[in-house]
C-alpha positions in Angstrom: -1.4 13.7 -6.7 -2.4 9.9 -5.5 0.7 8.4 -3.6 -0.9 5.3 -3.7 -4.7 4.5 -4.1 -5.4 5.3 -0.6 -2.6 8.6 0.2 -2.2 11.9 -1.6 0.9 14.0 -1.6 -1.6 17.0 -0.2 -1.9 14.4 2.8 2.0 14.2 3.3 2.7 18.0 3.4 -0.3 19.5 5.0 0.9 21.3 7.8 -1.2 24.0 9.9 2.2 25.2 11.3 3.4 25.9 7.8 0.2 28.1 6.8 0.0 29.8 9.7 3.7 30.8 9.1 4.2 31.0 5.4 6.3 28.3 4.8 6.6 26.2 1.4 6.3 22.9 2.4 6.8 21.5 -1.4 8.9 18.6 -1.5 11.4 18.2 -4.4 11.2 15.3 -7.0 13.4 13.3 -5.3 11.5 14.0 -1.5 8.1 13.1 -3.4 9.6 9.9 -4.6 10.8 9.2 -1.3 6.8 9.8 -0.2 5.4 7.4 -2.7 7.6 4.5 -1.7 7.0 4.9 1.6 3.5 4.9 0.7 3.6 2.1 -1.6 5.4 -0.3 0.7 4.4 1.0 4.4 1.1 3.1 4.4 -1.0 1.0 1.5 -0.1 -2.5 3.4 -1.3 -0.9 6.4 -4.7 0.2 4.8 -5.1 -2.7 3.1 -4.4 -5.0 6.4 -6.4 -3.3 8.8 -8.9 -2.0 6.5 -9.8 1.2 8.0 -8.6 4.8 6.7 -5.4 5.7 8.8 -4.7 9.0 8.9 -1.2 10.9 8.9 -0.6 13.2 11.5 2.7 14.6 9.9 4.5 13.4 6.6 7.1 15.5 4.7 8.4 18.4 6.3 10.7 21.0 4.8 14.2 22.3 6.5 12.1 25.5 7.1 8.8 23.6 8.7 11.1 21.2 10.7 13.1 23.6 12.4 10.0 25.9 13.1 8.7 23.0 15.0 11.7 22.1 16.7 12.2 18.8 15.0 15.5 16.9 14.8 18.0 18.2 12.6 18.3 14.1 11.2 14.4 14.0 11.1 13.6 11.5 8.1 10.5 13.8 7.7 12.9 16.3 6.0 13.3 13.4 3.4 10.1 12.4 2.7 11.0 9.2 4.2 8.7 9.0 7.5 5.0 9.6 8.1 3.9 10.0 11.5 0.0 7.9 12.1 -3.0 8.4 14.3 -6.1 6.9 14.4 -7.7 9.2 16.2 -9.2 11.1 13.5 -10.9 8.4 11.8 -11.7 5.0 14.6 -12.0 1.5 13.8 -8.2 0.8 15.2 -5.8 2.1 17.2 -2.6 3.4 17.1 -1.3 0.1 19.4 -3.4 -1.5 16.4 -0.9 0.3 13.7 2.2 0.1 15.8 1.5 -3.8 16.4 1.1 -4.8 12.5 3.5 -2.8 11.1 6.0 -4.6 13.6 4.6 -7.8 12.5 3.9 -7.6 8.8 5.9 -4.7 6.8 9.2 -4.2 6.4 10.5 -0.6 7.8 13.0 1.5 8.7 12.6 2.8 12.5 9.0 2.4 14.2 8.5 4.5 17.3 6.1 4.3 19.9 5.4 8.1 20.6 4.3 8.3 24.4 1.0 7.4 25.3 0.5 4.3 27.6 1.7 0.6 27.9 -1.6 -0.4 25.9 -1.1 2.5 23.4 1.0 5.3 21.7 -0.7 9.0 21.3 0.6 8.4 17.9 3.0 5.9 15.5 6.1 7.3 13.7 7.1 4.7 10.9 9.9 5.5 8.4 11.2 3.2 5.1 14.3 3.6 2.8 13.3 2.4 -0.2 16.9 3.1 -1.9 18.7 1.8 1.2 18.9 -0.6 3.8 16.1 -1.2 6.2 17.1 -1.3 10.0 14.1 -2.8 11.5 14.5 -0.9 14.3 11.8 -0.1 17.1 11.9 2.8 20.1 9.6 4.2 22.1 9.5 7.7 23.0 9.5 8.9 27.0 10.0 12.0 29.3 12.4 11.5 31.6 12.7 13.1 35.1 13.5 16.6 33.6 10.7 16.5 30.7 13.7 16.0 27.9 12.5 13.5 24.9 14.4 10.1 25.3 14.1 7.0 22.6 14.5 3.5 24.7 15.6 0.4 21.9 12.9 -2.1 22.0 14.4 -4.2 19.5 17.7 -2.3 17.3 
């Protein structure tokens, strides 16, 4: 199913954790619909801007998949509403590339920085409430001294 002309739903819910372990990672209606906004407003615009393929990392994630991973218990994954980027797999831009224009051009939700360096992230998480209000917001995710994940406010 095409998600927009450039994102499947296969795309959003592949998950190598979730095959190796036997977990349905199906979303519902209501999770899909969440997925094709997201990749109406946020992923297309993206494409379409930096006109490379982009590919996602991690997109929907079911209760079951998210807590196998250890993912936040308020992860907007479990919604259907965030999609995690990397341009790793594919070249032509980079993920300070992504994290920079969607900042700059499309509206979100919460944009995080995730790691990496000060030139670039090891990947971008982006999310969008379609149904909702949009916060704008921007982190970047760090290790502190004791290796725990903490989110710094760039801009809230």
């Amino acid at each position: 199913m095409q998600l927009s002309e450039n994102l499947t739903l296969r795309e959003c819910t592949k998950s190598i954790t979730a095959s190796r372990l036997g977990i349905n990672n199906t979303p519902d209606e209501w999770e899909t619909e969440n997925l094709r906004q997201i990749a109406r407003y946020v992923f297309q615009p993206l494409r379409e801007g930096l006109g490379v393929p982009i590919y996602v990392s991690s997109g929907y994630r079911s209760l079951e998949l998210n807590t196998a991973i250890g993912g936040s218990s308020r992860s907007q994954h479990i919604q259907g509403r965030a999609i995690d980027l990397d341009a790793d797999a594919y070249g032509g831009t980079t993920n300070g590339d992504i994290f920079r224009y969607i900042r700059n051009c499309i509206e979100f939700d919460q944009l995080i920085w995730e790691f990496g360096d000060e030139d670039n992230p090891d990947w971008v998480h982006v999310s969008y409430v379609h149904d909702g209000d949009n916060r704008g917001r921007v982190l970047k995710a760090v290790r502190d001294d004791k290796g725990q994940v903490v989110y710094k406010v760039i801009f809230d």
